[in-house]
C-alpha positions in Angstrom: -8.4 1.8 -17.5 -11.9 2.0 -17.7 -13.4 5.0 -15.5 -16.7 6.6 -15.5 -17.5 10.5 -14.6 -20.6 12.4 -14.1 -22.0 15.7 -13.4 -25.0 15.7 -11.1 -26.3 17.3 -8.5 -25.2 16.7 -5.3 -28.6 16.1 -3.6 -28.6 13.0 -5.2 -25.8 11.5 -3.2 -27.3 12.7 0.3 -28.1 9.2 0.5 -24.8 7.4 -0.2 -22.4 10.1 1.1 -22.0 12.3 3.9 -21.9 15.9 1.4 -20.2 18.4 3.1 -22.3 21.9 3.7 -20.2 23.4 1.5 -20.8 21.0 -1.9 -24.4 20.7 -0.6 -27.3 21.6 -3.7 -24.9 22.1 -6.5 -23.9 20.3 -9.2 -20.7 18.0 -8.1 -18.7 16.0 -10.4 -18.8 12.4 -9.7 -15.9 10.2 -11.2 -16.0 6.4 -10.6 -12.4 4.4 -10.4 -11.9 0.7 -10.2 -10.7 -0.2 -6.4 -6.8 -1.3 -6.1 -6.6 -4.7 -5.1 -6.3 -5.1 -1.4 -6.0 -8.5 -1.6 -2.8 -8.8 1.2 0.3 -11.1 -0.4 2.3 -12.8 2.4 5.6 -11.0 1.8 8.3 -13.4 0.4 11.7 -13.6 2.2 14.3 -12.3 0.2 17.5 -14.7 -0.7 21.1 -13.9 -2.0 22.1 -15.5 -5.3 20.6 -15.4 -8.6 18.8 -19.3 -8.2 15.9 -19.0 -6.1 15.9 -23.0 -5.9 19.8 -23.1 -4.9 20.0 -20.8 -2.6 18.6 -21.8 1.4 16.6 -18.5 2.9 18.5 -16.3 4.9 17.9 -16.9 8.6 16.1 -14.0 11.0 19.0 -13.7 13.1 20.7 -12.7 9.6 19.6 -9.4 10.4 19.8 -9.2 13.8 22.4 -6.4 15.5 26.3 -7.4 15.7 27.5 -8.0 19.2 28.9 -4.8 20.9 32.6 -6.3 20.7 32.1 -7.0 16.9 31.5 -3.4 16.4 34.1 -1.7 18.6 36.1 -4.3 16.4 35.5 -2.5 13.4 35.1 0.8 15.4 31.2 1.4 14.5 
């Protein structure tokens, strides 16, 4: 990863950044990142088996609660 980093002084950035009093008119390291990608992915739904293409998606009431008699039943 590619990164650059900088020593200057901190007056220089009054006009980009917000310099707290305490960093103000010294010399401040600057280091320069690339950004993460915050492109969103719509999340996938997950499927049981090993063949994606086989396999129907599991329904949302897959994972809804069990009915109170179903757990007394197993005494949950």
């Amino acid at each position: 990863m590619e990164y650059l980093r900088e020593t200057i002084s901190s007056s220089e950035l009054s006009g980009i950044f917000e310099i707290p009093l305490s960093l103000r008119n010294k010399k401040v390291q600057v280091i320069i990142l690339p950004a993460e990608d915050t492109e969103q992915t719509k999340p996938q739904k997950r499927r049981l088996g090993f063949l994606k293409e086989t396999v129907p998606p599991l329904p949302d009431s897959f994972f809804d609660p069990l009915p109170e008699d179903d757990l007394q039943a197993w005494g949950v």
